[in-house]
C-alpha positions, 0 to 999 in steps of 0.5 A: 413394769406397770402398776396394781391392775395395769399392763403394759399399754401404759407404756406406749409412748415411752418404750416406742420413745426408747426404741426410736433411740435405739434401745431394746424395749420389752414392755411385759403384762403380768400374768393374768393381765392385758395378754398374758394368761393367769392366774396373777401373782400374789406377791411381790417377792414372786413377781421379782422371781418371775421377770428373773425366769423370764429373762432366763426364757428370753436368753436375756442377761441385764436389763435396765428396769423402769418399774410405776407405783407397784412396779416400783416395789417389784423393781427394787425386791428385783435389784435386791435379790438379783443385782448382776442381771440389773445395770440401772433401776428406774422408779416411777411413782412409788416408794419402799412400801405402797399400804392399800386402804382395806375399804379398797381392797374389798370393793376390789375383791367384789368385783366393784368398779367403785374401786377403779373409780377411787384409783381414778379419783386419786391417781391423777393430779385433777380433773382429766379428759382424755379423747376416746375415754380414760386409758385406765377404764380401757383397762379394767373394765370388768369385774373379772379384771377387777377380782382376778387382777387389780385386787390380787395386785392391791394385796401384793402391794399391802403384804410387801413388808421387805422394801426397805432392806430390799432398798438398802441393799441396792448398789446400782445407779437407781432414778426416783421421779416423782410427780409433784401433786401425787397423792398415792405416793406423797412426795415425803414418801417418794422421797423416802425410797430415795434417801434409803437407795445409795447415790440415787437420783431424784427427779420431781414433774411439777403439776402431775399425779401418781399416773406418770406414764400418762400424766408427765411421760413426755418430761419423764421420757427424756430424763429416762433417757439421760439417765440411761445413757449415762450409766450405759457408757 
């Protein structure tokens, strides 16, 4: 499950990882982002109903889910509310409550590429260049996909208030992997999310930001991986 405004290209080099290990992967866009049709949902709590509604579409009983900064909140409201249909939950970037400065959500919500430019900013761990343009500028890159996406997405984030009993409730074998320089989910509250899940294993990527999936995905990958596989015996 991807983050506030993202879709499910951020996963590219992790789920054709998964596959080639023998796994079923499905990597979702949220309605209203990358394919999907909208109009985006505007609460957490709704999103964890609807990949539940989505499973019961697709026939599909268990998942193992692997959720990155707001998917993160999605993952462990989803564990709460439904834990026979979650075998393992890993967490990427994220903690029990994702607060979004208001400045933010109201470039957002005017359509402003200034606010992508601040998630740039402060999502990774320094100064990037990527070959053909950053990945997250690919994404959102207009300011339709700004009003109807990203800020619907920040507000869900900033209204979750249920993540710290959602997160105490849990009872499945859950992996917390946190990048070291990130500063949209410090490590003290990255660690938090751990310290309120029963047994969970913490896994920190050295010099990486809040932006995992492209940031540390080849070190992360594998320790999925190994997480996965040991709880599926």
């Amino acid at each position: 499950m991807h983050g506030s405004g993202m879709t499910s290209i951020v996963w590219s080099l992790l789920d054709q990882f998964l596959a080639s290990k023998g796994y079923s992967v499905l990597a979702v866009d949220l309605p209203g982002h990358g394919s999907s049709e909208g109009p985006a949902i505007k609460s957490i709590e709704q999103i964890a109903e609807w990949i539940k509604k989505s499973m019961e579409e697709l026939k599909v009983k268990e998942i193992s889910y692997i959720g990155h900064s707001q998917g993160v909140l999605t993952g462990i409201e989803f564990a709460n509310r439904f834990p026979k249909s979650i075998k393992t939950l890993t967490l990427m970037a994220g903690s029990h409550d994702l607060p979004v400065n208001p400045d933010l959500i109201d470039l957002a919500d005017g359509g402003d590429m200034e606010s992508v430019n601040l998630m740039l900013k402060w999502g990774y761990s320094g100064a990037k260049k990527f070959i053909g343009g950053n990945p997250v500028q690919k994404i959102i890159n207009s300011p339709r996909q700004i009003q109807e996406g990203l800020a619907v997405d920040l507000r869900a984030c900033n209204e979750y208030k249920n993540g710290s009993l959602a997160a105490s409730n849990i009872n499945i074998p859950a992996l917390c992997i946190l990048g070291e320089k990130d500063k949209m989910t410090p490590l003290l509250k990255g660690k938090a999310l751990a310290t309120k899940i029963k047994n969970s294993q913490l896994e920190i990527i050295k010099d990486v930001g809040h932006m995992l999936p492209y940031e540390g995905i080849f070190q992360a990958r594998e320790i999925i991986k190994n997480f996965i596989e040991k709880n599926h015996k």
